[in-house]
N, C-alpha and C positions, 0 to 999 in steps of 0.2 A: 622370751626368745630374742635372740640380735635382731634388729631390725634388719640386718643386710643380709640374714642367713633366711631363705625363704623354708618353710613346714613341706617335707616331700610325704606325700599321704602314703600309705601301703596301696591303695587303689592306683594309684599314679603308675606304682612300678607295678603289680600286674595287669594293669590294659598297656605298658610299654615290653612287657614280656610276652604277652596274649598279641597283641595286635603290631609290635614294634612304635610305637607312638603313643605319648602321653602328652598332658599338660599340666605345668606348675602356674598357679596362679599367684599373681603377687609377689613374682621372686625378685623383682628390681627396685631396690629402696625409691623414693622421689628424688630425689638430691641424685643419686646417680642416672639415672632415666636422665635428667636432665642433661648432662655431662656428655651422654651418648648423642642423646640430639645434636647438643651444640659441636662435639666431632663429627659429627656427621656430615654435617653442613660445610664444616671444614673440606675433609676429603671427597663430597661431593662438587664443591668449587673449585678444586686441583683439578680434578679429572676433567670439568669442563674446560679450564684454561688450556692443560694439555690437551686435547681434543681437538681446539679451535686452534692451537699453534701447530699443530698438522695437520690443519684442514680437511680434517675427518671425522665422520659422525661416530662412524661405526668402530670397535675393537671389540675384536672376540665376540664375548654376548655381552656388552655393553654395547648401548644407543644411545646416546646425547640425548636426555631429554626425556628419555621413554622409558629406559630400567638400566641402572647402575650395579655390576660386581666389581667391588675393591676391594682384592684382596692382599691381603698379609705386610698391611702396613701401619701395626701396632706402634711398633721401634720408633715409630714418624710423631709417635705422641706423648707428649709432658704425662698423660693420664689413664689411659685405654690398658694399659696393663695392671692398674687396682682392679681393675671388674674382670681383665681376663683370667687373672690367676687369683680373682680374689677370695671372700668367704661364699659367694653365693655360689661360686662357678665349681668350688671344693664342693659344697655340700651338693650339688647337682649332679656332676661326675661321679662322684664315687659312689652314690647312690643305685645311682646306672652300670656304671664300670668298673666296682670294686676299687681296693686302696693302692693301683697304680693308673697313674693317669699321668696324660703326656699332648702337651697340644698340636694339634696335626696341621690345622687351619684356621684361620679367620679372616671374615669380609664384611662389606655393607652392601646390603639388595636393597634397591630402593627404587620403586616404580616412579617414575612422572606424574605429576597430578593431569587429569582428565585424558593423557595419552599413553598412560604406562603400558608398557607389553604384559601382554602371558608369558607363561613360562614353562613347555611343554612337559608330560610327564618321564619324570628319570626317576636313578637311582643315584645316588652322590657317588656309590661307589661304583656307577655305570662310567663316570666319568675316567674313573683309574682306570676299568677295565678295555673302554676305549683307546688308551694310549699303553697301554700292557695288558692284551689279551689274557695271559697267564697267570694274571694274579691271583692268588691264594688267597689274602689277607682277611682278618677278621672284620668283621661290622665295628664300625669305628660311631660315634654320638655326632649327631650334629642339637646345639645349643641355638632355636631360632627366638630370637629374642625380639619381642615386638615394639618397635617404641612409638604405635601407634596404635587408635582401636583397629582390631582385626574384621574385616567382613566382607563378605562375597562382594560387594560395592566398590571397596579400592584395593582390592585383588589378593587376597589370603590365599594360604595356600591349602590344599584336599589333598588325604592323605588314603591309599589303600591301604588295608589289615591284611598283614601276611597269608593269612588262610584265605580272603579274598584271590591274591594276586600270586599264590606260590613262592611268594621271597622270602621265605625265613634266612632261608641257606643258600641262596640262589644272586646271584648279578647277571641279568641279563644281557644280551647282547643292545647296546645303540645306535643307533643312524642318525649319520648327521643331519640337520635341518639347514638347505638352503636358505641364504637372507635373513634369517635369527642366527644361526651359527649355533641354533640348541641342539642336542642330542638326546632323541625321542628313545624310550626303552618299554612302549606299552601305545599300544592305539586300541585298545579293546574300548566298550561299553561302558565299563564301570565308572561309578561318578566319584569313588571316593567320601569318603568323612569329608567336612569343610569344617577348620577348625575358624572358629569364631570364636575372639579372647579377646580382653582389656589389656592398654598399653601398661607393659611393665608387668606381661607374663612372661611365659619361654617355654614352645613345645618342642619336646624334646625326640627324635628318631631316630631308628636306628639308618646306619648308610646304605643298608639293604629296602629300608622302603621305599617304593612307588609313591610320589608326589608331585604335585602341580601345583601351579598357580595361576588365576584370574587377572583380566587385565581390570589396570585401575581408571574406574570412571567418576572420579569427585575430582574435589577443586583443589585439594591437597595432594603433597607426598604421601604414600604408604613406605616407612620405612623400618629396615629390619638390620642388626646387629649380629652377624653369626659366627660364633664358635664352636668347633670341632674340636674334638679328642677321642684320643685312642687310649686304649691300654695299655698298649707297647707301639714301639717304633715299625712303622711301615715301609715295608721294603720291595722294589720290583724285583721281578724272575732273574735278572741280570746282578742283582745284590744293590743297586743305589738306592740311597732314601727317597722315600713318596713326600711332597711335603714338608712337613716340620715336625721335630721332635725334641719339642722344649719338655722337660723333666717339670714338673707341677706336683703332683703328689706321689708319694712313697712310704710303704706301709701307712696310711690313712694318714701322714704328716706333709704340711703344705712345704716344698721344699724349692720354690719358684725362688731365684738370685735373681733380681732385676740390674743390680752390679754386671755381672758376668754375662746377661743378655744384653741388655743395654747400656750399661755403662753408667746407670742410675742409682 
């Protein structure tokens, strides 16, 4: 087998079918793990320089120092588009998603070492339905990519199983979180799955499930690589697109132009 194409087990996809959550182990070659660290670091040091040149800790649900979302600044890099649209990300999606696939989103989550935040429980597609109550749209994959060890210590994330939490077909309603600026979609009991995995896996859910994460208390970053995709393009009640809707696969063939995206 390609070293860059990770082995998706038949178990993978029915506990992501069963429960909307799965795990690929080993899906991130070495050489590319590395890659991503070393962007990482990249766009974790813009965000602080911007930060500090507006004299502001806080944007959005980023906190200087304590948990980072950058999102959708692939285009900004020589590299980040071999893994986004690469052979791992093919064989992961379509796996999940069947042989159309389309990228919606991607970011970097990265908690602070010994001060990183939580990150309350949502639904990724709580966050669309917060700014478009009426949306329709199908459960889109989110690709959480770990490029560190995972563990309840430096704050992974817990995921509830749809018959747990009622979200097969469901996006709940969220409330905003004063001073995080996170949008809560569950305060019940439930603890959740903790997914605990090796750097240079990638669990995969759907945007209907319920998930959290712990805050990070080691001496290091916990840092994560995330890409989403959809089946088809996403659209609000009012017709504009949700996101992004770069073309990636069609009929099970990798059809990503880097040319025509970026100019590559």
């Amino acid at each position: 087998m390609n070293a860059e194409v990770p082995e998706i087990r038949a178990a993978a996809i029915d506990d992501f079918h069963r429960d909307g959550f799965a795990v690929i182990e080993n899906a991130i070659d070495p050489a590319t793990l590395d890659m991503l660290r070393e962007e990482c670091a990249t766009f974790v040091a813009a965000t602080d320089r911007h930060l500090a040149a507006k004299g502001r800790d806080v944007q959005g649900i980023t906190h200087r120092g304590k948990r980072y979302f950058i999102g959708n600044r692939y285009r900004e890099s020589e590299r980040l588009w071999r893994y986004v649209y690469g052979p791992a990300m093919q064989a992961i999606t379509t796996a999940f998603l069947g042989e159309s696939v389309y990228l919606f989103n991607e970011q970097w989550v990265v908690k602070g070492a010994e001060q990183g935040m939580k990150f309350a429980w949502h639904q990724d597609s709580g966050y669309v339905k917060f700014r478009d109550p009426g949306t329709q749209h199908a459960p889109y994959l989110t690709c959480w990519a770990a490029l560190d060890d995972m563990s309840a210590a430096n704050g992974t994330i817990s995921v509830l199983p749809h018959d747990v939490a009622g979200s097969r077909d469901r996006i709940f309603d969220h409330e905003h979180e004063p001073g995080t600026n996170d949008l809560i979609g569950y305060r019940g009991d439930e603890p959740g799955t903790l997914i605990e995995m090796a750097a240079g896996s990638v669990a995969v859910f759907q945007s209907t499930s319920l998930h959290r994460s712990g805050p990070n208390h080691t001496g290091a970053q916990r840092r994560v690589y995330l890409t989403q995709y959809a089946g088809a393009p996403i659209y609000t009640q009012a017709g504009d697109l949700w996101g992004q809707a770069v073309p990636f696969v069609d009929g099970g063939t990798n059809v990503y132009d880097p040319v025509a995206d970026i100019g590559r």
